[in-house]
PyMOL Python script that loads the backbone (N, CA, C, O; Angstrom):
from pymol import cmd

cmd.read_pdbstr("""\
ATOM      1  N   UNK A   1     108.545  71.107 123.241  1.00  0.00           N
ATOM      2  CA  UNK A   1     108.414  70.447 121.973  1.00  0.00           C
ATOM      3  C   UNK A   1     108.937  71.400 120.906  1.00  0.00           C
ATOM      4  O   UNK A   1     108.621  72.589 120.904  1.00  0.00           O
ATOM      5  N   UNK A   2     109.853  70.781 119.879  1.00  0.00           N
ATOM      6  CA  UNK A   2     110.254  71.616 118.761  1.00  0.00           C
ATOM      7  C   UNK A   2     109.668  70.736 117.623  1.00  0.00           C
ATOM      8  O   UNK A   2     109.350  69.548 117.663  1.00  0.00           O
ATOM      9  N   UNK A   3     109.602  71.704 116.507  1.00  0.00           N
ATOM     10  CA  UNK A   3     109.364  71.341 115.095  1.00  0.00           C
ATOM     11  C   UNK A   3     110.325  71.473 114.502  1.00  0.00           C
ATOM     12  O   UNK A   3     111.004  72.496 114.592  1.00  0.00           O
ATOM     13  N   UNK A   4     110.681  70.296 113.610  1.00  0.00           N
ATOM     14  CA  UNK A   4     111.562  70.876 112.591  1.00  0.00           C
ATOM     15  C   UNK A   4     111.229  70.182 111.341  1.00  0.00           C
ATOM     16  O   UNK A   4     110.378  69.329 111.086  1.00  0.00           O
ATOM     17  N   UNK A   5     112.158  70.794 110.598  1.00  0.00           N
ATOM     18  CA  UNK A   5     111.727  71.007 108.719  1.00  0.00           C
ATOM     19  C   UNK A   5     112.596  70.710 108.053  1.00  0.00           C
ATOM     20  O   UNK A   5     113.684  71.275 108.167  1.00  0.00           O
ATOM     21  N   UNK A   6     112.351  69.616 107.049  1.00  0.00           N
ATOM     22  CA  UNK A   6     113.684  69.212 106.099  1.00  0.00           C
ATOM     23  C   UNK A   6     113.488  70.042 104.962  1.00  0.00           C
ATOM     24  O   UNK A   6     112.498  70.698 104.639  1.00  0.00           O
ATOM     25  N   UNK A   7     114.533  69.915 104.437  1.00  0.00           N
ATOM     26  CA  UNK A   7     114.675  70.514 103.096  1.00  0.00           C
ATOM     27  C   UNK A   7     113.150  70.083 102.004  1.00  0.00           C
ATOM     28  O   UNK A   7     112.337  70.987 102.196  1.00  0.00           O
ATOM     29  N   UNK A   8     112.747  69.361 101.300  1.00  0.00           N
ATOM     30  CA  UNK A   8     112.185  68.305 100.884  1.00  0.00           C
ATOM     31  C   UNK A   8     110.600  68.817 101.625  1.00  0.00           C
ATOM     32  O   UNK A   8     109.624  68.380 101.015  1.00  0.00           O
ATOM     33  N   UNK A   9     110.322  69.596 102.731  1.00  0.00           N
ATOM     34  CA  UNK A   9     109.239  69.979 102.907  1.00  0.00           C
ATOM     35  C   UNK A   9     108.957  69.003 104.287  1.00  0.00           C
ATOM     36  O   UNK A   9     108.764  69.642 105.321  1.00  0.00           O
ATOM     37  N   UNK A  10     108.925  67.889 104.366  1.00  0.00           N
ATOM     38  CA  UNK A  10     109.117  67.140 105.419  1.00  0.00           C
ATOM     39  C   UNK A  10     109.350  67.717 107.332  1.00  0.00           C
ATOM     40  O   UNK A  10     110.314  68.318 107.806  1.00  0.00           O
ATOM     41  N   UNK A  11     108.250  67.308 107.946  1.00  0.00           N
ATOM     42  CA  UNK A  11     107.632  67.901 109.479  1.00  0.00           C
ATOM     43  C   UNK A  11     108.072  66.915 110.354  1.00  0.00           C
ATOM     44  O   UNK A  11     107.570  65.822 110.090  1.00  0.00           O
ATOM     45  N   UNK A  12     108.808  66.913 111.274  1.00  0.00           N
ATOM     46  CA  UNK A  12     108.803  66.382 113.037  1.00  0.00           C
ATOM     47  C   UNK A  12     108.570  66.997 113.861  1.00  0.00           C
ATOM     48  O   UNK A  12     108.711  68.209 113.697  1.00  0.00           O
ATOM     49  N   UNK A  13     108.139  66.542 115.052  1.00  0.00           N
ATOM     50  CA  UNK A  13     108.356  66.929 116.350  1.00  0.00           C
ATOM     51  C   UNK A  13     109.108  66.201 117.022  1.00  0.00           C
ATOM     52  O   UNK A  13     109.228  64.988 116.847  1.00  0.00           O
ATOM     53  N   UNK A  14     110.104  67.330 118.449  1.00  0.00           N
ATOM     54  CA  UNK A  14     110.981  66.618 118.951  1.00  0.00           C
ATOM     55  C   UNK A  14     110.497  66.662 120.547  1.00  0.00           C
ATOM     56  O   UNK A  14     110.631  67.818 120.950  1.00  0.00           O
ATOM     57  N   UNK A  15     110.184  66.130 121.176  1.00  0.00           N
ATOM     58  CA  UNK A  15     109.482  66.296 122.274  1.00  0.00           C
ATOM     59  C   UNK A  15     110.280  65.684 124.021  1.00  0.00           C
ATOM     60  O   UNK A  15     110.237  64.508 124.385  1.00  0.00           O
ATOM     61  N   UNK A  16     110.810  66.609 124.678  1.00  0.00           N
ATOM     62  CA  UNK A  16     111.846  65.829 125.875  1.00  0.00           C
ATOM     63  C   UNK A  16     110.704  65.964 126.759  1.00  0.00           C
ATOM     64  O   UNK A  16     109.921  66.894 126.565  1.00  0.00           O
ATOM     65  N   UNK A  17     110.545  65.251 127.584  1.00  0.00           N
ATOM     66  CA  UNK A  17     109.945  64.122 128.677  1.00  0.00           C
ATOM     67  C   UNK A  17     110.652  64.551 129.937  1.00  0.00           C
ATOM     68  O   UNK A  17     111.828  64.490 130.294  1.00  0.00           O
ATOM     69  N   UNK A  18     109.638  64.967 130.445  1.00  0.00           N
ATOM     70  CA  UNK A  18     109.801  65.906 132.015  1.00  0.00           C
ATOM     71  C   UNK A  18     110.889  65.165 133.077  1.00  0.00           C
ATOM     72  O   UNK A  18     111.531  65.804 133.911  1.00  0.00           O
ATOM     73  N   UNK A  19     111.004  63.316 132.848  1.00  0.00           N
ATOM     74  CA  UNK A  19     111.556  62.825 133.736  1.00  0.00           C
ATOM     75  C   UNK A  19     111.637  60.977 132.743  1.00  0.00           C
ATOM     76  O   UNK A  19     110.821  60.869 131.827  1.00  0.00           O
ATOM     77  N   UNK A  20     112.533  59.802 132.996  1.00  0.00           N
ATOM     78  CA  UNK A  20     113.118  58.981 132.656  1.00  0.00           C
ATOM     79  C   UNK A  20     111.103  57.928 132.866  1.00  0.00           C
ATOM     80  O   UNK A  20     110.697  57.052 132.102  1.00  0.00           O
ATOM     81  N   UNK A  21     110.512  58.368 133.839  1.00  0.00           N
ATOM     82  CA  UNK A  21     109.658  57.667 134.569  1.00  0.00           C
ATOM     83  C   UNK A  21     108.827  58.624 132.767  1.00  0.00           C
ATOM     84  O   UNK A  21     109.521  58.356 131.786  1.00  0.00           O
ATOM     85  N   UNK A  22     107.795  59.394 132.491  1.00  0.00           N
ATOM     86  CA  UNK A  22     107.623  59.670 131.697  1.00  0.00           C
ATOM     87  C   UNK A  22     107.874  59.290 130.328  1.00  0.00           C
ATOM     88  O   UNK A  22     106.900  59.035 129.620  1.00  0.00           O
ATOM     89  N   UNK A  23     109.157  59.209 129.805  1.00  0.00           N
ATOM     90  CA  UNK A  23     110.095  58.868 128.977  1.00  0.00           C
ATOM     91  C   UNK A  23     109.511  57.856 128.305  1.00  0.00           C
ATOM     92  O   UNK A  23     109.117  57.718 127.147  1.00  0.00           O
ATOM     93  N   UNK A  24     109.549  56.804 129.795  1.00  0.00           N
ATOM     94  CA  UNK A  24     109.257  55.980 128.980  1.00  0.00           C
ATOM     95  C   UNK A  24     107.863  54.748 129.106  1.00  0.00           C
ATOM     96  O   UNK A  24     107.606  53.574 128.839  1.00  0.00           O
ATOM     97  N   UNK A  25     107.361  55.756 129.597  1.00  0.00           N
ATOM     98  CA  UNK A  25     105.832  55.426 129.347  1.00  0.00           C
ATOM     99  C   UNK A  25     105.312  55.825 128.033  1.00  0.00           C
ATOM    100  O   UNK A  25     104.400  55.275 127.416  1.00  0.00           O
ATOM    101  N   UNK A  26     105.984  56.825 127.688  1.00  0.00           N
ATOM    102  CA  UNK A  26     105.465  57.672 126.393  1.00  0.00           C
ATOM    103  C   UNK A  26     106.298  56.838 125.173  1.00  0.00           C
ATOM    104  O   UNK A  26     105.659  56.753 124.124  1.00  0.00           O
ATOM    105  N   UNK A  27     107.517  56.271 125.173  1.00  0.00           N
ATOM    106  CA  UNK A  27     108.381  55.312 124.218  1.00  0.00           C
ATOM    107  C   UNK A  27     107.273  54.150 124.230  1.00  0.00           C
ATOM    108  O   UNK A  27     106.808  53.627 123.217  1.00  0.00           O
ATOM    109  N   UNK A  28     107.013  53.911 125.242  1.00  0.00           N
ATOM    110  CA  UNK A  28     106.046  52.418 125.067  1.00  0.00           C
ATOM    111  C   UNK A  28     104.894  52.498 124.602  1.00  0.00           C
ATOM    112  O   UNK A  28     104.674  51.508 123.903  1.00  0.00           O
ATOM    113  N   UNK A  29     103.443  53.672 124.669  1.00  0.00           N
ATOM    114  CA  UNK A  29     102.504  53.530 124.277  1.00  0.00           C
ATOM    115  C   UNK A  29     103.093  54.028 122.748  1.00  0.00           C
ATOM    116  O   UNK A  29     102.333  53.564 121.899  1.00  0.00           O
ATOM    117  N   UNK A  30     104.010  54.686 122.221  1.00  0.00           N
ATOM    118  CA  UNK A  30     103.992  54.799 120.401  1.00  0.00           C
ATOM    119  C   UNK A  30     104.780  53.459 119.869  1.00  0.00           C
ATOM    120  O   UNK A  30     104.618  52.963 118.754  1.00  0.00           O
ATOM    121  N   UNK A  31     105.605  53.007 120.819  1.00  0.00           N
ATOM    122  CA  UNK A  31     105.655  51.683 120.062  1.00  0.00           C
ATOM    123  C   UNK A  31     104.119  50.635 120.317  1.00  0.00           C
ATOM    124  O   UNK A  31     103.741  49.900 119.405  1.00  0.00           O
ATOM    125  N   UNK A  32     103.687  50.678 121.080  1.00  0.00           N
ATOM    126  CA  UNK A  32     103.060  49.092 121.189  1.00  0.00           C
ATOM    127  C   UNK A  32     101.356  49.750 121.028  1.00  0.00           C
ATOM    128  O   UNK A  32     100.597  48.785 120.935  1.00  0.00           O
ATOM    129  N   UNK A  33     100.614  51.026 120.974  1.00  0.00           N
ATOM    130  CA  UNK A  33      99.538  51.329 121.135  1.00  0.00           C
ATOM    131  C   UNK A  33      99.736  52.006 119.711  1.00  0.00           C
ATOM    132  O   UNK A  33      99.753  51.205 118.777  1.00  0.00           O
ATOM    133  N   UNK A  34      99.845  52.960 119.483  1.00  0.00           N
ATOM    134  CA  UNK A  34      99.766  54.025 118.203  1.00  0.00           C
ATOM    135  C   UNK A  34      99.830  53.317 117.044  1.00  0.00           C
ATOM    136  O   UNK A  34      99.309  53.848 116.063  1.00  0.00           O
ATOM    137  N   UNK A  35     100.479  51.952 116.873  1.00  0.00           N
ATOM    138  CA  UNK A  35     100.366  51.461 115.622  1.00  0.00           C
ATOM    139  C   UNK A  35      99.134  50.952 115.322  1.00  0.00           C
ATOM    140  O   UNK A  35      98.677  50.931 114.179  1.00  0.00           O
ATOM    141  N   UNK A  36      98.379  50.397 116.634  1.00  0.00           N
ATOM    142  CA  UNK A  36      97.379  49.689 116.581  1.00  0.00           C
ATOM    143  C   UNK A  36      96.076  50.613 116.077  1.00  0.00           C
ATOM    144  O   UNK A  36      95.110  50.234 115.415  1.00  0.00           O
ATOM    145  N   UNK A  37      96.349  51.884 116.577  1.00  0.00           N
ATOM    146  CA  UNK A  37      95.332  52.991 116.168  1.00  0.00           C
ATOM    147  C   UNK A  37      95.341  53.590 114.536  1.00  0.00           C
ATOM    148  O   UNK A  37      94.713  54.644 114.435  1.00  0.00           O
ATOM    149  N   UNK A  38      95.897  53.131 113.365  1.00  0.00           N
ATOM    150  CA  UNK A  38      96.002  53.778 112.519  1.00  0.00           C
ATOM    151  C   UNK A  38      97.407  54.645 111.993  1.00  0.00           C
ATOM    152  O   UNK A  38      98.440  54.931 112.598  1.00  0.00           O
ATOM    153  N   UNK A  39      97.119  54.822 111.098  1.00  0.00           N
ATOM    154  CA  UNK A  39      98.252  55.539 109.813  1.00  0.00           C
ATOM    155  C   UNK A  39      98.389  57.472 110.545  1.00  0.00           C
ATOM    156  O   UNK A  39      99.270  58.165 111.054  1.00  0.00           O
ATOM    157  N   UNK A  40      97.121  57.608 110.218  1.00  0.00           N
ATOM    158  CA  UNK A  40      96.595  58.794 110.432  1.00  0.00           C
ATOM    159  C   UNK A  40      96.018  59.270 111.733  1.00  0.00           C
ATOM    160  O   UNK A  40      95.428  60.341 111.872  1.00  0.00           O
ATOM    161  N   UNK A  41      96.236  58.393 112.664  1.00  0.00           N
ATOM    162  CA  UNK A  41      95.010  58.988 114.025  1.00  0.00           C
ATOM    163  C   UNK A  41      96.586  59.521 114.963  1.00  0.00           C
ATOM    164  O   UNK A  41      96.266  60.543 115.570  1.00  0.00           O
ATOM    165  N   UNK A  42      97.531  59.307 115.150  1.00  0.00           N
ATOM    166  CA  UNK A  42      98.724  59.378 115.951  1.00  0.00           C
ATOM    167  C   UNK A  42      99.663  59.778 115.246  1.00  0.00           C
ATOM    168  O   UNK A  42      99.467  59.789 114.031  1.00  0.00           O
ATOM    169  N   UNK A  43     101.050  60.260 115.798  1.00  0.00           N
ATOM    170  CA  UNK A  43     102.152  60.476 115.289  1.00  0.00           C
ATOM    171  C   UNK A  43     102.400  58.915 115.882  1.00  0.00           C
ATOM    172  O   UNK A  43     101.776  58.179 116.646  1.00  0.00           O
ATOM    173  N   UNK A  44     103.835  58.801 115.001  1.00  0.00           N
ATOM    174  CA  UNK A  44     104.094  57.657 114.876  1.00  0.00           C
ATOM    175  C   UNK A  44     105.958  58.099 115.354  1.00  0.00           C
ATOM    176  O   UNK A  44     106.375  59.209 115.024  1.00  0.00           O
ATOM    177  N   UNK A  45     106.639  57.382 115.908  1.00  0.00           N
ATOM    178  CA  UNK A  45     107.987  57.516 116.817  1.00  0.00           C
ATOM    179  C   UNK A  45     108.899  57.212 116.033  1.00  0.00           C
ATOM    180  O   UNK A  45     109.175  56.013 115.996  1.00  0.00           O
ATOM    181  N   UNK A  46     109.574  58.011 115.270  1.00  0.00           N
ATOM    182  CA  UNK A  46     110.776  57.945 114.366  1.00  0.00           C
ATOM    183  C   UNK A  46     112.173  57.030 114.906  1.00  0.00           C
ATOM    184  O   UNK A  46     112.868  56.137 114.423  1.00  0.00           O
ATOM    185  N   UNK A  47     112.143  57.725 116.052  1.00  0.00           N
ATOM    186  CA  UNK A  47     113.771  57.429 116.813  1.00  0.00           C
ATOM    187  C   UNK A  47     113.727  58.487 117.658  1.00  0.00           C
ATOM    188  O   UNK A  47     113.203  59.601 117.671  1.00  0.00           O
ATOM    189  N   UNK A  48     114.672  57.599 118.613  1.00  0.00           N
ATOM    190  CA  UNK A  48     114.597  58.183 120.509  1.00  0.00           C
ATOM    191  C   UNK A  48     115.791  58.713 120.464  1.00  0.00           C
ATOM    192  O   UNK A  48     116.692  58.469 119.661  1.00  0.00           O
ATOM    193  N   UNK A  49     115.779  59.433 121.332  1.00  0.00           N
ATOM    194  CA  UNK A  49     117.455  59.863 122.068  1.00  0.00           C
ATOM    195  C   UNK A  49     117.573  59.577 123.818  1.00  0.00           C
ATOM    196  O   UNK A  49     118.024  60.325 124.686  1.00  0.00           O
ATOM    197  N   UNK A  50     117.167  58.630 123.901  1.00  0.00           N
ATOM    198  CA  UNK A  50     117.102  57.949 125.686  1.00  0.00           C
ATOM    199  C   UNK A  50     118.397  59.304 126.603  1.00  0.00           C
ATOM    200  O   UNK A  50     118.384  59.891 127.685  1.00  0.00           O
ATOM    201  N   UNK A  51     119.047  59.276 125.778  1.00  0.00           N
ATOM    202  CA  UNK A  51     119.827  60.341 126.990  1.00  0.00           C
ATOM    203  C   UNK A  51     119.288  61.484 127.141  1.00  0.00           C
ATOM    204  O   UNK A  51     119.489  62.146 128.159  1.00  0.00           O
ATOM    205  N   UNK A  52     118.472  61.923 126.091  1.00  0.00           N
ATOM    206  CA  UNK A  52     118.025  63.195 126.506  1.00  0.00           C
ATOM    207  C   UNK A  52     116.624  63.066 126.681  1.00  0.00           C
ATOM    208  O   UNK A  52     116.022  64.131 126.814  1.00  0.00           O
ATOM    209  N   UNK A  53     115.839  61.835 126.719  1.00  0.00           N
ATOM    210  CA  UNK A  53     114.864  61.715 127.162  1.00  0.00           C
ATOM    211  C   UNK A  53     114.184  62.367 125.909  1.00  0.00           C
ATOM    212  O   UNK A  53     113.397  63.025 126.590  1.00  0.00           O
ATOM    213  N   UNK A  54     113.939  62.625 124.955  1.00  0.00           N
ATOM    214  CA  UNK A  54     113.807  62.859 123.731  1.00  0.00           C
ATOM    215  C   UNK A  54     112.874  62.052 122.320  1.00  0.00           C
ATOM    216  O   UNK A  54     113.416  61.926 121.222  1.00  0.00           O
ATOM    217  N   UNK A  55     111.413  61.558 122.591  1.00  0.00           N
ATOM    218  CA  UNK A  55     111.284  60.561 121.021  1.00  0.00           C
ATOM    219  C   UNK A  55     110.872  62.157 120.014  1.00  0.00           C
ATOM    220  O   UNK A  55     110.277  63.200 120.284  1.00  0.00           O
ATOM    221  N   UNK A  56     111.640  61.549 118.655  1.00  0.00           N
ATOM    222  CA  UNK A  56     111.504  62.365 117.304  1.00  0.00           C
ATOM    223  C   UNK A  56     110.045  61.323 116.939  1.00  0.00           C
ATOM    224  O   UNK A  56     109.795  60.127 117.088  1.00  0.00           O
ATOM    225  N   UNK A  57     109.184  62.693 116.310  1.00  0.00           N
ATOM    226  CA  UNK A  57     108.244  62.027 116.001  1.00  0.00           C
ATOM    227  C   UNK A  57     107.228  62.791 114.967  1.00  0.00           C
ATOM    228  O   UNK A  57     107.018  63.993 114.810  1.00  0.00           O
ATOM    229  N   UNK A  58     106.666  61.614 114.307  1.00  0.00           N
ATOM    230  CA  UNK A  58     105.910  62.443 112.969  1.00  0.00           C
ATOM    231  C   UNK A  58     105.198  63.070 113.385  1.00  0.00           C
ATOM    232  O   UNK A  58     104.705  63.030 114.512  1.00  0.00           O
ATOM    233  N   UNK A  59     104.879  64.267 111.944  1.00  0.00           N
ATOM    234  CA  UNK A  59     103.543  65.535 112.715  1.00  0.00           C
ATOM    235  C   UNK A  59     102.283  65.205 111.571  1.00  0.00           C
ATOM    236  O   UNK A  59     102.436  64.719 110.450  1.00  0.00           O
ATOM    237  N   UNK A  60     101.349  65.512 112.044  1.00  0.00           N
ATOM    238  CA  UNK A  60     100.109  64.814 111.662  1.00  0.00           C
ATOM    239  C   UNK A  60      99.512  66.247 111.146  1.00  0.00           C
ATOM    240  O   UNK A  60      99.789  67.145 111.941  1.00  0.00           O
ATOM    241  N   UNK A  61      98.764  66.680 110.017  1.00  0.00           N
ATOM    242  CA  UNK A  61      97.664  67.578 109.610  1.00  0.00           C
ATOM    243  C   UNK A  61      96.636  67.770 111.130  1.00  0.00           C
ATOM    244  O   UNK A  61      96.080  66.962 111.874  1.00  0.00           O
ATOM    245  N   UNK A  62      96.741  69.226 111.099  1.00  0.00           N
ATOM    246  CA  UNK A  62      95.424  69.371 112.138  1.00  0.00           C
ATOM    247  C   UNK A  62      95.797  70.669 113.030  1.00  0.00           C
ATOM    248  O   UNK A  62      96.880  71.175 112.736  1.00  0.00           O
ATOM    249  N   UNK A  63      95.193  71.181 113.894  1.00  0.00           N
ATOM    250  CA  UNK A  63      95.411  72.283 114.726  1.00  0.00           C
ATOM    251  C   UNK A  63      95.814  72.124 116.196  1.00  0.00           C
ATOM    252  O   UNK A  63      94.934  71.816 117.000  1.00  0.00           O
ATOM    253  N   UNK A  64      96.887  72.282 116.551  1.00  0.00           N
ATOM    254  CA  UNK A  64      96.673  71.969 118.296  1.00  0.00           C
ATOM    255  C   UNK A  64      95.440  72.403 118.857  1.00  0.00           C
ATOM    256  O   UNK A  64      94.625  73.251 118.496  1.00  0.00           O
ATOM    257  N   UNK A  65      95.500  71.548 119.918  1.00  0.00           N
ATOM    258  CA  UNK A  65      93.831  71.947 121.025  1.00  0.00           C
ATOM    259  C   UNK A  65      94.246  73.156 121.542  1.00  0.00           C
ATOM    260  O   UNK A  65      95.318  73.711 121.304  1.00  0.00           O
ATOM    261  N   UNK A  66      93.271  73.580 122.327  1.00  0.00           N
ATOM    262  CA  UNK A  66      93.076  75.065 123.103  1.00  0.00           C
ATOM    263  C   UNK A  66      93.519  75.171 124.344  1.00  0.00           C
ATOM    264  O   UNK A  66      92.417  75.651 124.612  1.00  0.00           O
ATOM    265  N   UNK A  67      93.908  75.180 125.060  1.00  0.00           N
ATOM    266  CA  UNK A  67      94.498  75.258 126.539  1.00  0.00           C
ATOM    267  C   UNK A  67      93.300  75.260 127.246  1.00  0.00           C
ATOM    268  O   UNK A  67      92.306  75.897 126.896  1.00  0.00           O
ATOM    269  N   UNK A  68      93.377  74.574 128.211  1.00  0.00           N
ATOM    270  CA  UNK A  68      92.481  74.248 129.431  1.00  0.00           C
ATOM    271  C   UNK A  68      92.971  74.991 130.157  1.00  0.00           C
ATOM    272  O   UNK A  68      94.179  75.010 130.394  1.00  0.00           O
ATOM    273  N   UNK A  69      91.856  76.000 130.816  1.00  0.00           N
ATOM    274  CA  UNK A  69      92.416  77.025 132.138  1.00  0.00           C
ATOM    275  C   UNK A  69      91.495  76.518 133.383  1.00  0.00           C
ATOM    276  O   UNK A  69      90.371  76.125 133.072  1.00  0.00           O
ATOM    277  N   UNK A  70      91.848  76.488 134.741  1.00  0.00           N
ATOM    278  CA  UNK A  70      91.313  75.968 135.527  1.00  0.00           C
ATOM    279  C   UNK A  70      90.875  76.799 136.385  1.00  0.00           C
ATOM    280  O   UNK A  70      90.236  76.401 137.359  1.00  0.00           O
TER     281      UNK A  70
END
""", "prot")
cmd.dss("prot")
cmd.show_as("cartoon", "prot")
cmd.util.cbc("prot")
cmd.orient("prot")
């Protein structure tokens, strides 16, 4: 996953998808689930790059979680 930064102050994440099977399980729950959840509870899916397996996507206020060690 990368971040990037517009001029304007403005946050994405760009996130590629381990495999096509992934891809696009993850394209389908931010189109058809994440809207249903709110403004604020999800990033929300800007635009895909299907060839690179790739959705651009908004970044939300908050801290990543902690790593789970097993």
């Amino acid at each position: 996953m990368w971040e990037l930064g517009g001029e304007g102050g403005g946050r994405w994440y760009v996130k590629v998808s381990p495999s096509a099977k992934f891809f696009t399980r993850e394209t389908r729950a931010y189109r058809l689930v994440v809207p249903a959840l709110g403004q604020s509870r999800a990033p929300h899916l800007i635009d895909i790059r299907a060839q690179d397996l790739a959705p651009l996507l908004t970044a939300l206020p908050g801290a990543p979680a902690p790593r789970r060690r097993n």
